[in-house]
N, C-alpha and C positions, 0 to 999 in steps of 0.2 A: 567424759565417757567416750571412747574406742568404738568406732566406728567400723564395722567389718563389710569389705566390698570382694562380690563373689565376680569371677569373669570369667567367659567361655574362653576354651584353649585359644580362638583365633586373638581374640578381645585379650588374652596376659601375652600374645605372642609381639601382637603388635605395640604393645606397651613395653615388653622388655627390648623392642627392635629400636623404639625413641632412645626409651633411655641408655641402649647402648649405643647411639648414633653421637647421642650428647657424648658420652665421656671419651667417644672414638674423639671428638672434633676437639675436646678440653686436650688429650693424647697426642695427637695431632700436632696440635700447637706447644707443646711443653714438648714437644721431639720425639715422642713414646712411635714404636712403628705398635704394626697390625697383632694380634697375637696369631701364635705359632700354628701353622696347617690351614690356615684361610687368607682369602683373597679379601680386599674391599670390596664391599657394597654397593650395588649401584649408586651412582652420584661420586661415590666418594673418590675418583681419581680418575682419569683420561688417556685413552691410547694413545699411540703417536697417530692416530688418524682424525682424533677429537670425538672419536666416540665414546661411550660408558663404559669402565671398565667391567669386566666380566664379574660377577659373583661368584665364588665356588670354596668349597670347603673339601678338605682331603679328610677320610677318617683313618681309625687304625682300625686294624680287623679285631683288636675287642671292642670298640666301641659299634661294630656293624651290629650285633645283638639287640642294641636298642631302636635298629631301624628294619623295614619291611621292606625287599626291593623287587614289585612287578613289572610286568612286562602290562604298557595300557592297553586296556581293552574298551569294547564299546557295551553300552547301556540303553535300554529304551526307557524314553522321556515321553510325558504325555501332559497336555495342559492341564491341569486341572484345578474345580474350583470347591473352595469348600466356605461351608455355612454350620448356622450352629438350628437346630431344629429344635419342635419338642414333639414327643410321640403323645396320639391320643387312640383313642377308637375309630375304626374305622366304620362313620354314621352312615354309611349303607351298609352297613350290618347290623345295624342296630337298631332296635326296634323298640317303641312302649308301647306297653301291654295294656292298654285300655280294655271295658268290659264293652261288649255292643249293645246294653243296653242297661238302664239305671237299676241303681238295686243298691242292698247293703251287705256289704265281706261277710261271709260265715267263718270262714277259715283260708288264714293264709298258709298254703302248703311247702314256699321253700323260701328258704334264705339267703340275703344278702351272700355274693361269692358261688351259690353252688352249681354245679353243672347240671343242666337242663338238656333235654332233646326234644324235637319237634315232636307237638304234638302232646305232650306230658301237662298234667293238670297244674295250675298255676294257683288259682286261689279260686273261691265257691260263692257266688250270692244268691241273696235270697232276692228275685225279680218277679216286680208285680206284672212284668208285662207279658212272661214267662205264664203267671197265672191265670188271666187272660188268658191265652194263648193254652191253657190247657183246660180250662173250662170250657170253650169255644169247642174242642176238641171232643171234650167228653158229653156236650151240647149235641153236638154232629152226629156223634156214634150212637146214642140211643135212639135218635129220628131217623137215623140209617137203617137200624132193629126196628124201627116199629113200621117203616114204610115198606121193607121187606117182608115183613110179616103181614100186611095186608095187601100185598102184591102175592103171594102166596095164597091167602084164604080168596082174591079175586078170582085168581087163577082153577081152582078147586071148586068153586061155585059157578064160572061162566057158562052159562048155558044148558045148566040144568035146576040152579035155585034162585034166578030172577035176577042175576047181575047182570046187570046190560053193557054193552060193547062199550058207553063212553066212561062209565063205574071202570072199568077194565084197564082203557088208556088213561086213566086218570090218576090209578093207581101205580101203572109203570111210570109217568111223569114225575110223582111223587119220590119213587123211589130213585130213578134217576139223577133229582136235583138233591137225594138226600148224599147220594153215592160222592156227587163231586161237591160239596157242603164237604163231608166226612177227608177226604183226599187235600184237598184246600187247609185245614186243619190240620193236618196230620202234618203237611209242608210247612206251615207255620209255626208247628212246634217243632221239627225239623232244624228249622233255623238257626233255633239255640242249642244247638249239639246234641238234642239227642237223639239217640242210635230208634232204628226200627224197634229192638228188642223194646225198649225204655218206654217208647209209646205202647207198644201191646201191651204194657204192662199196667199204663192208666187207664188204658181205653176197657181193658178186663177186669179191673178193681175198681173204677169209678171212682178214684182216687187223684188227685193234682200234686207232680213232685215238682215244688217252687226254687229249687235249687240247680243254680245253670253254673255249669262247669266252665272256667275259664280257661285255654289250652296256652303255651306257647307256639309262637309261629315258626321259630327257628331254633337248631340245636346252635346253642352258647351256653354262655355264665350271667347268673344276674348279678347287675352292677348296678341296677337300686332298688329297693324294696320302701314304698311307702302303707306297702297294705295292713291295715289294722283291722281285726275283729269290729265289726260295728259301723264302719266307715262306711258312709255314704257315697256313692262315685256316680257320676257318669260320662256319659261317652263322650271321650275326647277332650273331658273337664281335667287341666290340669292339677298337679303333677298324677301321672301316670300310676298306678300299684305296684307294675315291676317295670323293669327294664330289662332286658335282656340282648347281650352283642356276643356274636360271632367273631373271637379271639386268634383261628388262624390267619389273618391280617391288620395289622396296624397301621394305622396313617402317620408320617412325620409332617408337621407344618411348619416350615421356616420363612425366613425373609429376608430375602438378597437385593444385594444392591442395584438401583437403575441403572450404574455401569454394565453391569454382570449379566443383567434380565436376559439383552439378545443371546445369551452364550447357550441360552438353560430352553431347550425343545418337551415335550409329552415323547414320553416312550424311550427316554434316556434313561441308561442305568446308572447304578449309586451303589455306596457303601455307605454305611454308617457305624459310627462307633459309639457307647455308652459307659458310664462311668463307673457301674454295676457288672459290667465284664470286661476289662481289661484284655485287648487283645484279641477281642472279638472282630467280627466284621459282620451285617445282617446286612444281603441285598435286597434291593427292592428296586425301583423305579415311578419317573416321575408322571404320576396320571393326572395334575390338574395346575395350570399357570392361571396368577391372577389378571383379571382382564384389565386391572386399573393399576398406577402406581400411588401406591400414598402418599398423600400430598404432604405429610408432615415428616414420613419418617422416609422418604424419597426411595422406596423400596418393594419389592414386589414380593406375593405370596408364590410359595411353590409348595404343592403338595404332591408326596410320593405316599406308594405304597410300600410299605414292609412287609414282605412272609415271616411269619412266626410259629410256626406250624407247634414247638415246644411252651409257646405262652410264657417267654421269659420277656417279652417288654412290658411295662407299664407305664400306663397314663399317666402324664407328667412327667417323663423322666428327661434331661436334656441330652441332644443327641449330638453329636459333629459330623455331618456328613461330607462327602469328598466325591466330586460327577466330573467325568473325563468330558470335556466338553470338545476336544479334537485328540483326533487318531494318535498314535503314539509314532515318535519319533526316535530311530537310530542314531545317537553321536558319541561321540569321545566323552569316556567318563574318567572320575577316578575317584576313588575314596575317599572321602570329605574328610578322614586324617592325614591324607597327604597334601592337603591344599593351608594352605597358611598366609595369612592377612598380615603383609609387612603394615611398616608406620604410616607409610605416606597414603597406605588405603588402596596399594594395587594388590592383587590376589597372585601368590607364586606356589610355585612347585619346584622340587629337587629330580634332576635326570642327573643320569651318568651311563657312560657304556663299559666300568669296570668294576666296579658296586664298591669302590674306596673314594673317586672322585666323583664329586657333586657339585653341578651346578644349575643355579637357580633359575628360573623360567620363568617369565612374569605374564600370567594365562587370565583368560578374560573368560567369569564363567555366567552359566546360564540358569536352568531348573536344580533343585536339589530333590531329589528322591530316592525312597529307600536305603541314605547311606552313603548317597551317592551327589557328586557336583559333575553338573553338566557342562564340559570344557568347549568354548565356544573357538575359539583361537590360544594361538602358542603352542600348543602340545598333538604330536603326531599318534596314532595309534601304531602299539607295535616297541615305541622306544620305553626305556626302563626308566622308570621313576618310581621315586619314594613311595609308598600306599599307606605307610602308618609309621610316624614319627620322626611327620614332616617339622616340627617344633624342637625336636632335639636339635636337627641339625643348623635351624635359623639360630637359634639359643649359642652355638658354638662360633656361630659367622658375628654374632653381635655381642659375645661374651670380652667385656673389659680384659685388655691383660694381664696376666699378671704381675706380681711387681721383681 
């Protein structure tokens, strides 16, 4: 079975530079010269000074077509480090909806995903503590009526049908401990939501509504619902009835390596990218490093923030992010199709100052970004070199002769 091997332009450039170095040197020896319109290769012959001969290749001007010839310009470079993340919720937004007090669900009112805002009724129990609390209430209010009504006939009889002065303050006593009894109560049931109106309305029917309204604390989306008709709950008994988090921000959590850790500060910016949008770019930055390095996977946690304000990330999804971890740099760039990887694993480039001759440069490079390879030495800004098909022209300097 036929094995197929895939290779990047530099990786078949430098393999077709071997193998035509071999059949130059088989040529060589059986008498063959160079073929027509190029020079040898480095290595392959000597000046009269004992230096390397020069490289260069002459074109014709149809064959200029298949090459691109700028003038170098420069680029800004920047260090940068990247990690692979996963996005989740961001748990200070997100809150479980515990009931403040035990009881059993009457009705769960939203579902799993829906949009919620502060304040909106969540789910309904029926609370014995509530009833309590509203007996107590309707306890208060009739001793309030009845101690005001004989603070009244005191009042009406002092001093002309034998109610004596201490009958009188006895009666205002009364009615005073009924007043804050009544108030005390009324704040009690308070407690459990409800409104002034909702109390006037037990304390005037002499009726107890045992059903306490559970609100959301924040506007999100619930992202879990365990509430059932029927369920028993209480406070702070897990798991929760709902859950609900606040989706215009996400958290990424990844973990970079202890080389890396010093590079990565709180309050650096990021990009990230996801697999769900192609091309995208979501920034955020970093609000939280881990204090410890793990001892097994020798790596530290970093946690940033993402805005999402459109709610296109989701929990779980893996991210790649990418954090300039210093200022960007000015240098000689060129076009990562103009750069080409001879045999011997040096990195060259094609100049000329007449756009027919061409000769090879052997340039020492640095960062690759955008497109772009960062030329560290060998190559001046300003001179003309090849920017895109820089491979044709290695391909004609290493092409066997013909016969």
């Amino acid at each position: 079975m036929k094995a197929t091997i895939l290779l990047d332009s530099r990786t078949a450039a430098g393999v077709a530079a071997v193998t035509a170095l071999v059949c130059a040197t088989v040529l060589v020896k059986s008498g063959s010269g160079q073929p027509a319109g190029a020079s040898p290769p480095p290595g392959a012959g000597a000046a009269s000074n004992g230096a390397p001969a020069e490289a260069s290749v002459t074109l014709a001007r149809s064959q200029t077509n298949a090459i691109k010839v700028e003038a170098v310009g420069t680029s800004l470079f920047s260090l940068r480090s990247m990690a692979v993340g996963c996005i989740d919720y961001d748990e200070d937004l997100s809150v479980q909806v515990f009931s403040s007090y035990a009881g059993k669900i009457l009705t769960a009112l939203v579902n799993l995903g829906d949009e919620v805002q502060k304040g909106q009724a969540l789910y309904t129990i029926e609370s014995p503590d509530l009833i309590q609390a509203g007996s107590t209430l309707i306890g208060a209010a009739a001793f309030f009526d009845l101690t005001s009504k004989e603070l009244a006939r005191a009042k009406s009889l002092y001093g002309t049908n034998g109610v004596s002065e201490r009958e009188m303050e006895q009666a205002a006593s009364d009615a005073q401990t009924a007043e804050g009894a009544l108030k005390a109560a009324r704040d009690a049931v308070r407690v459990f939501g409800k409104s002034e109106a909702e109390i006037d309305q037990m304390v005037a029917s002499r009726k107890i509504d045992p059903v306490l309204v559970v609100p959301s604390p924040v506007t999100g989306r619930i992202t879990a619902r365990n509430a059932q008709t029927g369920l028993l709950v209480q406070p702070g008994n897990p798991p929760a009835p709902y859950a609900v988090a606040d989706l215009s921000t996400k958290w990424m959590v990844a973990n970079v390596t202890e080389s890396e850790s010093p590079l990565f500060h709180v309050g650096q910016a990021l990009q990230a990218a996801v697999m769900a949008y192609p091309g995208r770019a979501f920034e955020g930055k970093i609000a939280r490093l881990g204090a410890a390095v793990d001892p097994n996977t020798h790596r530290v946690m970093v946690r940033c923030d993402m805005a999402d304000p459109q709610d296109e990330l989701r929990p779980g999804m893996l991210a790649n992010f990418t954090i300039q971890v210093q200022a960007p740099v000015e240098s000689v760039a060129l076009p990562m199709n103009g750069v080409v990887r001879n045999g011997d694993g040096t990195m060259a480039v094609w100049v000329t100052t007449n756009g027919l001759r061409f000769v090879q440069r052997i340039v020492k490079i640095g960062l690759q970004q955008d497109g772009q390879d960062q030329i560290l030495e060998g190559l001046q800004r300003g001179e003309l070199a090849v920017t895109d098909g820089a491979v044709f022209i290695s391909n004609i300097l290493y092409a066997p002769p013909s016969d």
